[in-house]
C-alpha positions in Angstrom: -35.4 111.8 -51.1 -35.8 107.8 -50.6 -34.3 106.8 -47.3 -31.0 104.1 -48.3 -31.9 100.6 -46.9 -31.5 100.6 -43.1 -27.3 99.8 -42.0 -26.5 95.8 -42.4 -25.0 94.6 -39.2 -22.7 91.3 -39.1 -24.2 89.4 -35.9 -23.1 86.0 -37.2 -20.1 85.2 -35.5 -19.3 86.0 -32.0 -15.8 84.6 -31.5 -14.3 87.8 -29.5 -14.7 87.9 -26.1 -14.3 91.4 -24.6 -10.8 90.2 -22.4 -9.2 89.5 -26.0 -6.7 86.7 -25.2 -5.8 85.4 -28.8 -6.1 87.1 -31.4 -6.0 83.7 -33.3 -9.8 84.2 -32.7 -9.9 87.3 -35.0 -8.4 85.2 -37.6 -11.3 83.0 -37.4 -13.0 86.2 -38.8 -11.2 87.3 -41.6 -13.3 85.2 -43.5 -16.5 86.1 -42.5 -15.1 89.9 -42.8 -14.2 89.3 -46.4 -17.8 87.9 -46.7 -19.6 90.7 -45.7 -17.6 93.4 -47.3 -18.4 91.8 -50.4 -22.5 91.3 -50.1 -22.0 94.8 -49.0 -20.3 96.0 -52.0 -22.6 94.8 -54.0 -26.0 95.8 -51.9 -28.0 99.1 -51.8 -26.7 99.8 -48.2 -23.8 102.6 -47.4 -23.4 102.1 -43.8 -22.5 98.3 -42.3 -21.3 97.6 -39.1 -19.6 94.6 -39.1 -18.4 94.7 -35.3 -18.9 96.0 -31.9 -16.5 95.5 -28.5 -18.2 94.2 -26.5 -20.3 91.8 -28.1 -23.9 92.1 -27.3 -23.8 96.2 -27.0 -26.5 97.1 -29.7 -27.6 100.8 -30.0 -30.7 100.4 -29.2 -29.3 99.0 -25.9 -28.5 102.7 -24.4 -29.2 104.6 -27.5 -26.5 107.0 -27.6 -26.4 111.0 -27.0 -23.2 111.6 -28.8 -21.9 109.4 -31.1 -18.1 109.9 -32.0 -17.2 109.2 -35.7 -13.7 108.8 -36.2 -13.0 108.3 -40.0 -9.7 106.9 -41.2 -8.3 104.4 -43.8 -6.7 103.0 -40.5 -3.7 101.6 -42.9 -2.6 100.6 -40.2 -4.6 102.1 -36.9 -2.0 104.2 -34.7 -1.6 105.4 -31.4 -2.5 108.5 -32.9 -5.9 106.9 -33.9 -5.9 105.8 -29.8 -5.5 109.4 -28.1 -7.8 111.1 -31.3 -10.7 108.7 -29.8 -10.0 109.0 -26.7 -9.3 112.7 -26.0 -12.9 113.0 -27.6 -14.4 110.8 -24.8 -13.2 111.8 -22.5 -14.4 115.6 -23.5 -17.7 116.6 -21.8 -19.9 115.6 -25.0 -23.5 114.9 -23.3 -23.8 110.9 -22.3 -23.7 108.2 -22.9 -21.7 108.4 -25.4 -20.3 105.7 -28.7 -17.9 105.6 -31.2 -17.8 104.6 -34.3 -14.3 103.5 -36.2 -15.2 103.5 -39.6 -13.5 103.2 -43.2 -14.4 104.3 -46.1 -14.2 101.7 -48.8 -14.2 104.7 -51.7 -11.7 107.6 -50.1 -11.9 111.0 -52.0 -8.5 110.8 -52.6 -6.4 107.3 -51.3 -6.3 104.7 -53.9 -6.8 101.3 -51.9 -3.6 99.5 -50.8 -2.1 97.1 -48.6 -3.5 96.1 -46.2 -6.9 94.6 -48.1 -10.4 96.0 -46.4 -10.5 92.3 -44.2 -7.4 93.1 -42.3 -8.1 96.7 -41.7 -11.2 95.9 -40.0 -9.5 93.1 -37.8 -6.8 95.9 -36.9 -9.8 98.4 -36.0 -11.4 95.9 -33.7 -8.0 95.5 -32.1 -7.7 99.6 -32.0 -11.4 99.4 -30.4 -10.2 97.0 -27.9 -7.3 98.9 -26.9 -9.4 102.1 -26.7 -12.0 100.6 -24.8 -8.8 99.2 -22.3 -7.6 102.8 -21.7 -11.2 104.5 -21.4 -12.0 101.8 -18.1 -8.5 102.6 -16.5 -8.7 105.3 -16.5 -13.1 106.2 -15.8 -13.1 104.4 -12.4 -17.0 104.5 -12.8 -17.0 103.3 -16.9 -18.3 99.7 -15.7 -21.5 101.3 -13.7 -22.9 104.6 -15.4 -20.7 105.7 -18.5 -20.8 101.6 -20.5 -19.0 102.4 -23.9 -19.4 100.3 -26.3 -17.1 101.1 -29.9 -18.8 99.9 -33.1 -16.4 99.1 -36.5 -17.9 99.8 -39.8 -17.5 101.1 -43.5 -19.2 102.9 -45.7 -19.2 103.7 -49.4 -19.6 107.9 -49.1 -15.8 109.0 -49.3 -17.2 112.9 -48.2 -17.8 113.4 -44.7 -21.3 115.1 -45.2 -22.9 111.7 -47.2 -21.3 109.9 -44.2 -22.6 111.7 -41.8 -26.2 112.1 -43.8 -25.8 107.9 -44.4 -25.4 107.3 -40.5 -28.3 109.3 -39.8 -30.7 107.9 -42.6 -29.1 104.1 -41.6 -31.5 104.4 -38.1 -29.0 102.4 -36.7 -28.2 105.0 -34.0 -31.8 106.3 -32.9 -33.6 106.1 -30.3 -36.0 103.2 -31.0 -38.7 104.6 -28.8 -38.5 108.3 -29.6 -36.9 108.2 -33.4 -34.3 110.9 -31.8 -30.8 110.6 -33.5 -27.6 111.5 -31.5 -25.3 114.2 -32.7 -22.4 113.1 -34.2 -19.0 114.3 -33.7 -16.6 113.6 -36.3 -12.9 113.6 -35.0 -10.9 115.0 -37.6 -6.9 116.0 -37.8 -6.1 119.4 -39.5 -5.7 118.0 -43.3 -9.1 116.7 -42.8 -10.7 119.8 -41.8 -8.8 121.5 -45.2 -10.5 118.8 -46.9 -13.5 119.4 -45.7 -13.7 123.5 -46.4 -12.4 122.8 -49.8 -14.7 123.9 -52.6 -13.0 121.6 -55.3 -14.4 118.6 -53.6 -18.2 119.9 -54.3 -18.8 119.5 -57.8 -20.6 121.3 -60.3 -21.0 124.2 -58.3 -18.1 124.5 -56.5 -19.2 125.7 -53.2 -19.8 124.7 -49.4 -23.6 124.1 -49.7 -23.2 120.6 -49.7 -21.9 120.4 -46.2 -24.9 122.9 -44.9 -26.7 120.0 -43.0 -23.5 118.4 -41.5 -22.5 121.8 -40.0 -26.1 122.5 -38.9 -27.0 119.0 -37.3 -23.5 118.0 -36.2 -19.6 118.5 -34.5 -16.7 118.2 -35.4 -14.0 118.2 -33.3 -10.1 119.1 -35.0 -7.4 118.1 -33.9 -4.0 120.4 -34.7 -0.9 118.8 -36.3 2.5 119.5 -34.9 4.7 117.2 -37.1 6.5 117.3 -40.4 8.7 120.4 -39.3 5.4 122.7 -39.2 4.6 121.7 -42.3 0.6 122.9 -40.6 1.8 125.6 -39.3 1.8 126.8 -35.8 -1.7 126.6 -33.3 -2.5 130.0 -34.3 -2.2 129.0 -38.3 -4.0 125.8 -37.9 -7.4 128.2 -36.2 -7.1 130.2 -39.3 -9.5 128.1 -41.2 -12.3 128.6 -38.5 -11.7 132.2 -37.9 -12.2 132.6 -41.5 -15.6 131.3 -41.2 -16.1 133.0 -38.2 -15.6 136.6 -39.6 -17.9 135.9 -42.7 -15.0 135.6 -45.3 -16.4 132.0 -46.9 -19.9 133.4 -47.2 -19.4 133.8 -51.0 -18.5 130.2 -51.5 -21.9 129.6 -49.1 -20.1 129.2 -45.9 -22.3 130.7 -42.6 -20.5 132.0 -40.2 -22.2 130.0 -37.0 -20.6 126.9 -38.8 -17.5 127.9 -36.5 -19.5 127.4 -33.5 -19.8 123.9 -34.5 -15.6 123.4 -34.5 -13.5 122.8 -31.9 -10.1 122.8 -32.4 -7.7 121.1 -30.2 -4.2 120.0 -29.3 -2.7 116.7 -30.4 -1.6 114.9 -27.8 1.8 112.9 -28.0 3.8 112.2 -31.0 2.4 112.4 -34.7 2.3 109.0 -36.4 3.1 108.2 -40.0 1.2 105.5 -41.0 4.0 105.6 -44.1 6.3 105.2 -41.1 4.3 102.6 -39.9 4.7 100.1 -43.1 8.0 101.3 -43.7 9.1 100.0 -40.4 7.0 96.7 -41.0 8.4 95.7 -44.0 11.9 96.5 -42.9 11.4 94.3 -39.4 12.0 96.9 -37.0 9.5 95.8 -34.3 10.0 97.9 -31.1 9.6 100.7 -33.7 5.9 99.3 -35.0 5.3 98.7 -31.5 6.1 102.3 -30.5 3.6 104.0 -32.7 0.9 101.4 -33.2 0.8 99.9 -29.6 1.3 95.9 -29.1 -2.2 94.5 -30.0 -1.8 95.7 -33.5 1.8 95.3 -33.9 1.5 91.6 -33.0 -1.4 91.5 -35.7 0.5 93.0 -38.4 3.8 90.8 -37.6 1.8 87.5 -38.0 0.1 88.3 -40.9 3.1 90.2 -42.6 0.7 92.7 -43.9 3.4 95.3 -44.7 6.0 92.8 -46.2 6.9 94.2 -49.6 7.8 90.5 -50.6 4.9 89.2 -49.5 2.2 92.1 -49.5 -1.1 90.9 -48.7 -4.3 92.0 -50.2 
């Protein structure tokens, strides 16, 4: 099939320096944000990366081994978000190593809200600083031999096999000299991976087929819920999914059982957050509470722009 037109990247501003002092200097790129998101609706691509912390870390810079994709409507990004991404680097996934935040701008199944596209992507930036914060603390040797470098983007594919196939076909990631493409990682909570194995999502036919190449060519790294009184069920439960793979009972909706090879499952860390929680507490003022599951950066963000304010709900 045609390749898709290689991944746009937004290079035009560079207002953020890696230390992050004022976020007034994100504002400066809500604009340009807003700008790009809509040349990019409206283009041929399905892949744009619209920022990278720090600045001046392409790809092709130290083209990556393993490239984390962590997948979210990040409505707002969460501590939860934080230990997801950094649990996964700090695995032994061959280096170096990059991640990718990215949002998909048609989900399969959230309608878009508040906040609009623009802000999300200023949060994420903020979620990539703070991630990139933690990894140095605490990777005494991060600044030498281990340089990470976190990439925010979007995409138009709400299935994670198109977004994984779109990553790949963008060339955005490959080794410019040898055309190699890292392996991708997608860092997924337990509803995702449900999602994922769920046959109703694969129209006409029905089956798993569709997500043949993803399991084949790529990870993907699960991470068990333990909130909502159970509601996923114990550790044991939550492995059920893969162990059903594994013992060949999916191979008459066209799942193989190697695929379970290609999942790891693995303890949350921490409290769940609601993101429902999040916006609840937002809109109602409750600061130290936004603070507590969404860390400062973000929750300063979200207070100044009142993003979650029923009243006066942006976007």
């Amino acid at each position: 099939h045609m390749r898709s037109p290689p991944v746009r990247a937004f290079r035009s501003v560079h207002v953020m320096s890696s230390t992050f002092g004022a976020s007034s200097s994100l504002s400066a790129l809500l604009s340009p944000f807003q700008t790009s998101l809509k040349s990019f609706a409206s283009s041929a691509s399905s892949l744009l990366v619209l920022n990278t912390i720090p600045t001046h870390t392409p790809p092709s810079s130290k083209p990556p081994s393993t490239l984390h994709v962590l997948d979210s409507s990040f409505n707002p990004p969460t501590r939860a978000h934080l230990r997801i991404a950094l649990s996964a680097l700090r695995s032994n996934a061959p280096k170096p190593q990059r991640l990718l935040l990215l949002l998909a701008t048609q989900n399969a199944d959230k309608a878009p809200k508040p906040a609009a596209f623009e802000q999300r992507i200023a949060m994420m930036t903020l979620l990539a600083q703070d991630i990139l914060d933690e990894y140095s603390n605490t990777n005494p040797d991060h600044a030498t031999n281990d340089a990470l470098a976190v990439d925010v983007g979007v995409t138009k594919k709400p299935f994670f096999h198109d977004k994984a196939l779109c990553i790949e076909e963008s060339g955005y990631y490959s080794d410019r000299k040898t055309g190699a493409q890292p392996q991708q990682v997608h860092l997924l909570g337990f509803d995702s991976l449900i999602r994922l194995l769920d046959t109703k999502y694969y129209a006409p036919e029905h089956t798993l087929a569709p997500v043949e190449a993803l399991f084949r060519r790529h990870r993907i790294r699960v991470t068990r819920r333990t909130e909502e009184g159970d509601k996923y069920g114990t550790a044991e439960e939550q492995d059920r999914p893969r162990k059903a793979l594994a013992e060949g009972e999916r191979e008459s909706e066209g799942g193989k059982r190697e695929w379970a090879q290609r999942i790891e499952m693995v303890d949350g860390e921490g409290d769940a957050v609601s993101s429902t929680r999040v916006r609840k507490s937002a809109n109602a003022g409750d600061w130290a509470d936004v603070e507590r599951l969404v860390g400062r950066r973000v929750r300063q963000w979200v207070e100044r722009e009142e993003l979650y304010k029923e009243s006066t709900a942006k976007g």
